[in-house]
N, C-alpha and C positions, 0 to 999 in steps of 0.2 A: 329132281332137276336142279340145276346149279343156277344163280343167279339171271335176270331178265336187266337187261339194262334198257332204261326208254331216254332215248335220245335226240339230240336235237336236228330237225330234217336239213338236210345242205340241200336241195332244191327250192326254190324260189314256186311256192304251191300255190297257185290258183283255187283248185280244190284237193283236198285230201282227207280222211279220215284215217284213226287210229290204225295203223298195221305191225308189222313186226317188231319194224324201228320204233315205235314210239305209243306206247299203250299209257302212258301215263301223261297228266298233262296241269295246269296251271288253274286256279279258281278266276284268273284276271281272263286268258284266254278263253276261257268258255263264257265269259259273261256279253265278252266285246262283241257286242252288235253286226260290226261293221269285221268281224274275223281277220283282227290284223293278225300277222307274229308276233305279237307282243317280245316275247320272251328275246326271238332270236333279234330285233332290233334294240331292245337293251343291249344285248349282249355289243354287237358293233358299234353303238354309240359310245358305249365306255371303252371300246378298244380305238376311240377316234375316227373309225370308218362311217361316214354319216353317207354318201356316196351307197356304196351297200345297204345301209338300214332303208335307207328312199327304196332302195330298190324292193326289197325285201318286203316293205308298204304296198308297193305298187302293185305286184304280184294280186295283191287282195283289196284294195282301196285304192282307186285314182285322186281321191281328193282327201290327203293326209294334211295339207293346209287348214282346208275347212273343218275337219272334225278335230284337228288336233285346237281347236279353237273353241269351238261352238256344242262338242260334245258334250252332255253331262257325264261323259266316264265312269258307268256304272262298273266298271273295271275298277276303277280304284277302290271302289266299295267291298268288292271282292278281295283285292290283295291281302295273301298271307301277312305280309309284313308288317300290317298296322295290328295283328296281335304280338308285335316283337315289340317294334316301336313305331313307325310311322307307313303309311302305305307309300307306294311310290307316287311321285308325278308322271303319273304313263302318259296323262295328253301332252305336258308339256314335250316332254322326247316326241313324242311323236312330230309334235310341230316344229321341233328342230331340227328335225330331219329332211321334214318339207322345204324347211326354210335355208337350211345350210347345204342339205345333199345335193348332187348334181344329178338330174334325171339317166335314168339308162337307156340306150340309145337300142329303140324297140321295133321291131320290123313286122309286119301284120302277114299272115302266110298267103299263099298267093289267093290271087281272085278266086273265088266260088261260083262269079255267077249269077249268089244269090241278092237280093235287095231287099231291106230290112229297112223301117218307116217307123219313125218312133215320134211319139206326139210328146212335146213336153223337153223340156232343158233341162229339171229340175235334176240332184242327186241322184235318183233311183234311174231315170230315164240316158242321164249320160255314161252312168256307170255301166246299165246293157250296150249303152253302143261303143264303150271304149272295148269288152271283151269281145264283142260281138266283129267289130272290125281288128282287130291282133286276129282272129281266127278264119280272116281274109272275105267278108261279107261287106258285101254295097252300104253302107246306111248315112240316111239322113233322118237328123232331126229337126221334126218342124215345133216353132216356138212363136209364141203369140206377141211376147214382148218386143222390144227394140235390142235388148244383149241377152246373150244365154245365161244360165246359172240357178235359174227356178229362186225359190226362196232365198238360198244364200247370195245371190247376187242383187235381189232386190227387196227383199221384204228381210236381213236382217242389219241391224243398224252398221255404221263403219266403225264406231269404238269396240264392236265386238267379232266384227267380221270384217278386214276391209277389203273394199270390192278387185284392188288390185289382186288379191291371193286368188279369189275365186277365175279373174281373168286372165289368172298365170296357169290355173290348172287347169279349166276352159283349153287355151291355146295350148296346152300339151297332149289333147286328141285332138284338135283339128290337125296336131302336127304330124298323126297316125293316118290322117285322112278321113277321120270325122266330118260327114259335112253338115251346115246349119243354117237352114232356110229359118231366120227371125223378121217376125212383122208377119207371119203367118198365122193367121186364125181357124185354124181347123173346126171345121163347122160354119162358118160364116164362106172365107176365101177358098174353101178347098173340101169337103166331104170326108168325112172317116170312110165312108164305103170305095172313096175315087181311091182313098192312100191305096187300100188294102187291095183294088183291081190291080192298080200298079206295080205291089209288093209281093214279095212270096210270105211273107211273115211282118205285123203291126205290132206296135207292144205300146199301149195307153200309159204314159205317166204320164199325168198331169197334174198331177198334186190336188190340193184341195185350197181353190183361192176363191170361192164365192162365201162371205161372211155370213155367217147365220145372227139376224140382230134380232134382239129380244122383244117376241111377241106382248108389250106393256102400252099401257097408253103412253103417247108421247112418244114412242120409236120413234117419228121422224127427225125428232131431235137428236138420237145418237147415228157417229156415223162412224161406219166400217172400220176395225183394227187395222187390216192390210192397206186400207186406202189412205188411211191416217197416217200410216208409217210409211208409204213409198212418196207419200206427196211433204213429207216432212222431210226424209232425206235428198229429196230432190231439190227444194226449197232453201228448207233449213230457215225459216220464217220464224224470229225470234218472239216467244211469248212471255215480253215482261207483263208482269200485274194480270195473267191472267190464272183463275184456278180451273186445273186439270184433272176431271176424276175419270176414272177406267175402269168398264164391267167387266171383272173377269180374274183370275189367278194362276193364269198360264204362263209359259213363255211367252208367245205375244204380246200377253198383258205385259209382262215385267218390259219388257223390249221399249212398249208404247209406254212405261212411265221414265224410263232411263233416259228415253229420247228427249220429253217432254222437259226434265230438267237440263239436260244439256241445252234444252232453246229458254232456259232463262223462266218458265213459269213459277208465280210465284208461291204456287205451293200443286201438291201431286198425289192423290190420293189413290186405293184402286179398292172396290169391293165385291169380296167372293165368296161363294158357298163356303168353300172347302175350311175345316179348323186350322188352325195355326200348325197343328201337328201333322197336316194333311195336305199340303200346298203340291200342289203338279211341278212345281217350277222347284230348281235345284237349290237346296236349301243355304249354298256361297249365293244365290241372286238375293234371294229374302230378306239373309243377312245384309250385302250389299245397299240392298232397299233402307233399310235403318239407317246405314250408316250416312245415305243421303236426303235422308231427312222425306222418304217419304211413309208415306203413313198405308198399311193397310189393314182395313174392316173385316176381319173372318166371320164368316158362319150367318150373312145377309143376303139373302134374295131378292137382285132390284125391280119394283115393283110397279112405280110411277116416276115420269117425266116432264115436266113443264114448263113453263117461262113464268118469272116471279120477278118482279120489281129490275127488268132490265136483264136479269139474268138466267139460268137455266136452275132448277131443282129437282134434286133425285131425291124419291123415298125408297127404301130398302127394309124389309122385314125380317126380323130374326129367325132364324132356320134353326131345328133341332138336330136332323138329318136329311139327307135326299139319297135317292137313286135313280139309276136312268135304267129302264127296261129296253128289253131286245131292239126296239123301232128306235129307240134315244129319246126316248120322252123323259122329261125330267115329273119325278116324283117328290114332293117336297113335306115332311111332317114340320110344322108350326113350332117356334119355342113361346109359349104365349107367357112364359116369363119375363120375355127379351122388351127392348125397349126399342121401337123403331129409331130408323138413321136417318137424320135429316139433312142434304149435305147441299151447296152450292156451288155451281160451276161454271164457267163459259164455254166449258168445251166439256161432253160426255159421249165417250169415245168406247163401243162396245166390241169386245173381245172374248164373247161367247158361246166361241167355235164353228168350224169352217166346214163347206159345204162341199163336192163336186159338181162343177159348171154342167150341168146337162148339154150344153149347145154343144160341147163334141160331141155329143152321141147323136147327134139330128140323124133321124132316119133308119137308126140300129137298133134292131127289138134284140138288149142284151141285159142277161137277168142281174138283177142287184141283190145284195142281202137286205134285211130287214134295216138298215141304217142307212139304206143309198149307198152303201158303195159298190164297186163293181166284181161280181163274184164269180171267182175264178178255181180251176182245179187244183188242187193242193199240191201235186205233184206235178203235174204239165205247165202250171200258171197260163191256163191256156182258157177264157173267157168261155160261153155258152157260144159262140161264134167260130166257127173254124179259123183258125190263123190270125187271130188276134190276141195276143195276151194282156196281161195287165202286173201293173208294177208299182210298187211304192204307196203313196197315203191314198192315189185313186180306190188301189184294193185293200187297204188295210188301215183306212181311216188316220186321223190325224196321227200324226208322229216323229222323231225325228229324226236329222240328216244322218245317221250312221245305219238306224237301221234299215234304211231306204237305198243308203248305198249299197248293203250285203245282200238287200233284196234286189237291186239290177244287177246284180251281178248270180245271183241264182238262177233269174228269170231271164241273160245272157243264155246260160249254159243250157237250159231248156229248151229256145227257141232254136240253138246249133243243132241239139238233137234230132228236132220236127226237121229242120234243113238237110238235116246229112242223113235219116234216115235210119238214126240212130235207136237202138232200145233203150229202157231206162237204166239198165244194169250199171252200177258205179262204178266212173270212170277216175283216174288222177288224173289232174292237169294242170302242168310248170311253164315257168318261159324256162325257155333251157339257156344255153352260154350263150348263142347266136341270136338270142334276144327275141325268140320264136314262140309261142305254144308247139307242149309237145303234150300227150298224150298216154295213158296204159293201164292197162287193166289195176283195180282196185277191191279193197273191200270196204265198207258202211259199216264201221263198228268206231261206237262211242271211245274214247279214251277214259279211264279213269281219271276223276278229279283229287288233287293230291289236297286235302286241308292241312292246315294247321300242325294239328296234332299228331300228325304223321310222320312230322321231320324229327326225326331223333337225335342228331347229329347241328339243332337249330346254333349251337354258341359255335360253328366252325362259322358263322357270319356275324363280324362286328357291328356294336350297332354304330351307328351314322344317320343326324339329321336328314329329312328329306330336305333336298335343297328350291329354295323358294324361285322365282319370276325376277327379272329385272323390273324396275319400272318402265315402263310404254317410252317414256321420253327423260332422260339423264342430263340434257342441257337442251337450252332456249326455252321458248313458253309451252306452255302445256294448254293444249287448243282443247275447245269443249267433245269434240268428235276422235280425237287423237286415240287410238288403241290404247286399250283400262291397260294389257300387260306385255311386256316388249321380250316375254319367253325368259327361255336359258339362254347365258354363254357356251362357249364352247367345253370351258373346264368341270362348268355345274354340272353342264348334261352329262357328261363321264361322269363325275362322281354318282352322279343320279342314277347312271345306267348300274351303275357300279353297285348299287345297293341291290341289285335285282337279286332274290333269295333262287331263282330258277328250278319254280316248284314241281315236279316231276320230269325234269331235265337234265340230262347228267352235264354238269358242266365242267367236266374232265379236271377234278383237282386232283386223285390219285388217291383220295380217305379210304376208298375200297381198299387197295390194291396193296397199301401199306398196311391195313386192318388184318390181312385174309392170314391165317396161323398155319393151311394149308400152302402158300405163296400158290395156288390154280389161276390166279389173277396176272393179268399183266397191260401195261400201256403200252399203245398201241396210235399209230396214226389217227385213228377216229375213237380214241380214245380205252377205256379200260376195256377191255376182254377176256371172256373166260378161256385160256390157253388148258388147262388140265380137266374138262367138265367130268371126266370118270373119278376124278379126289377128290372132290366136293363134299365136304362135310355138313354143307346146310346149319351151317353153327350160329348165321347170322351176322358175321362178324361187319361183313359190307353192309347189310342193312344196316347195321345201329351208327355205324361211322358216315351214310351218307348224309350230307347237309342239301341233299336237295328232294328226297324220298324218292329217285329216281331207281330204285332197285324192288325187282318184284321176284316171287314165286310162285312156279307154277306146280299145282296138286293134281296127286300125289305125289310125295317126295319120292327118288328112288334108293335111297338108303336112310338108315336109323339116325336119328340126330342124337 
């Protein structure tokens, strides 16, 4: 058989997997949580089209602001390029995109009929009702708060998240007809069982906002991560001359000691199981943490809390290891080498992991796993209850906003199914030109992951620094809550997009085509093609000259090499 080329898809996919076009694919792509294009919004960000890349986001992510921010981007962990020379900034682009593109003007197909009741504002819970209404379904979301946006709108700080982004991308479903009943407490004001009489279809996201504080003497001294941080940035009630320590080594944690210096305290500590080599939290925050002078305790288990001469005291004992079995109990072996932590406070703020609120569930015998959360079919996301599904950290425990977003948007496409009637058999689904979901038959087959080593052709890509962040603020004062980074320009983000290696994507340079000894090759409007596949010599000649390993074969060959 004469050469395979896997190319870049021109529909704007909601969902797709591997097919004819495109059997090979990116190590950044398959990592990213949140199932952006990666590839194909580099590619329009370096050709200047930022318009397009939003769009091209959107298709799969309604909120490329907030993740282009707030992601840890295990994506870039993935990227071929950092074995060349540097990986790329894929969040930055991203949020450049958010930030410069101009949304595409999106139209929901007509009424259904149906009404769809979603608990929760949070990532997971908006991102079902943005696809859930584009594919012309009733839905509202009810939200317990005073503004939508779940966590990212309230529980994370404004130097890292500010809440304008989250209420620009907010207001861009309601502008679909999203609707949002806020100041609703489902469970207290309204029934989970009332939603779901009224609904043809519920989907629980509610995130996980009840703290779990640590069962020690003296708990009542420590008080709630989330309650610390929404009354802090609401406040913003400056702590000179006070010391702030923090049970925990999360994000949250990191969240709650970042804030804690921005309000001025005068020193910031946090203490957590996990080793220094082991921290949950993205190893730029950790860093970060040094850099502003706060200090954190690894490998202590805080033990005791009390009041001592005016002020509060934490003891912590040294940990060897722990684990947490099936229920989440923590297990902890002793380092009886260690030397206890003696530490003082006026404020001891625990961040030791979050709970789901049972009061939504008043009155619902619905089964949970062995962790409390709410458990659900793997394939329907459809709860032990008929027509309720579940979504995001309620069923999959704590985590974050990317993969909460890919998960309302899975558990979108499931609940269309129950609605319309639908089997499970995979479907594609694009917005097409008129800004519509269209629909068509598909297949579920994985793409090949293209590594490293596979690009044979790697020096057809110069190298080029990765291009860094402006600073947050380039003139006037620099306020303590001011965004830590003020992104790309316009010229970086090209160049940045610019560095994209386009790992298993042909990105029509013509190396094939000038390579082939037979000339069977030729370019073509969507790029290279095989014009002669009966002269195919299978000599290789396109493989070894692609620079992107987007050329495959398929066995057995039909003549002798």
């Amino acid at each position: 058989m004469p050469p395979l080329y896997s190319k870049e898809w021109k529909k704007k996919f909601v969902q797709v997997h591997a097919g004819p076009r495109q059997g090979r694919t990116s190590p950044c792509e398959m990592a990213c949580p949140a199932g952006n294009p990666i590839q194909k919004f580099h590619t329009l960000i370096a050709a200047g089209n930022s318009d397009e890349a939003l769009a091209a986001i959107l298709a799969r992510n309604p909120f490329p602001g907030v993740t282009g921010r707030v992601c840890p981007h295990p994506c870039e962990e993935q990227c071929n390029r950092a074995s060349y020379d540097e990986a790329l900034a894929i969040h930055c682009m991203e949020r450049f995109a958010a930030d410069h593109g101009t949304p595409p003007l999106l139209r929901p197909l007509p009424d259904t009929g149906k009404r769809v009741s979603i608990v929760g504002s949070g990532p997971a819970g908006l991102t079902a009702a943005y696809f859930l209404r584009l594919y012309g379904h009733d839905v509202t979301v009810y939200e317990r708060a005073p503004v939508a946006g779940g966590v990212p709108r309230q529980g994370i700080p404004e130097f890292r998240l500010p809440t304008d982004v989250v209420d620009r991308e907010v207001g861009f479903l309601l502008g679909l007809g999203v609707k949002i009943r806020s100041n609703v407490d489902v469970g207290r004001d309204v029934t989970l069982a009332e939603l779901m009489s009224s609904s043809h279809a519920c989907i629980l996201a509610t995130g996980l906002w009840r703290s779990r504080v640590l069962d020690i003497p003296g708990r009542h001294f420590l008080v709630p991560a989330l309650d610390w941080l929404k009354q802090s940035m609401l406040f913003r009630e400056r702590m000179d001359g006070k010391k702030v320590v923090i049970l925990g080594g999360g994000g949250v944690a990191f969240d709650c000691a970042f804030t804690a210096a921005r309000l001025k305290a005068d020193s910031v500590e946090l203490v957590c199981l996990e080793a220094a080599n082991a921290m949950h939290a993205p190893e730029e925050e950790v860093r970060q943490a040094r850099e502003e002078g706060i200090v954190v305790h690894n490998g202590y288990l805080s033990a005791v809390a009390k009041q001592r001469n005016g002020r509060l005291a934490l003891t912590a004992h040294p940990v060897a290891s722990f684990s947490f079995d099936e229920k989440g109990a923590l297990h902890v072996v002793p380092d009886t080498d260690g030397r206890e932590l003696e530490l003082e406070a006026d404020v001891l703020v625990c961040a030791s992991g979050l709970q789901l609120d049972d009061g939504v569930l008043a009155g619902m015998d619905i089964a949970r796993t062995p962790r409390g959360w709410v458990l659900r079919d793997q394939e329907s996301y459809e709860t032990s209850v008929p027509g309720l599904f579940a979504a995001g950290d309620a069923a999959n425990g704590p985590g974050l906003v990317s993969p909460a977003v890919g998960d309302g948007r899975r558990v979108a496409l499931a609940v269309h199914r129950c609605l319309t009637g639908r089997d499970a058999s995979f479907r594609e689904v694009w917005i097409g030109d008129s800004g519509t979901l269209e629909e068509g038959p598909g297949a579920a087959v994985t793409p090949h992951v293209v590594e490293f080593h596979e690009i044979m052709n790697v020096s057809y890509h110069e190298h080029a620094p990765r291009q860094l962040p402006d600073a947050a603020r380039e003139h006037g004062p620099q306020l303590p809550f001011d965004e830590m980074s003020g992104g790309l320009t316009g010229g970086r983000a090209a160049a940045e997009g610019a560095r994209c290696m386009h790992c298993g994507h042909c990105m029509e340079c013509g190396s094939c085509v000038e390579s082939c000894p037979g000339h069977i090759l030729e370019m073509g409007n969507d790029g290279p093609f095989v014009a002669w596949p009966e002269q195919c010599w299978h000599c290789g000649c396109c493989r070894i000259a692609c620079p992107t390993s987007s050329i495959a074969y398929r066995f057995p060959l039909t003549m002798l090499l």
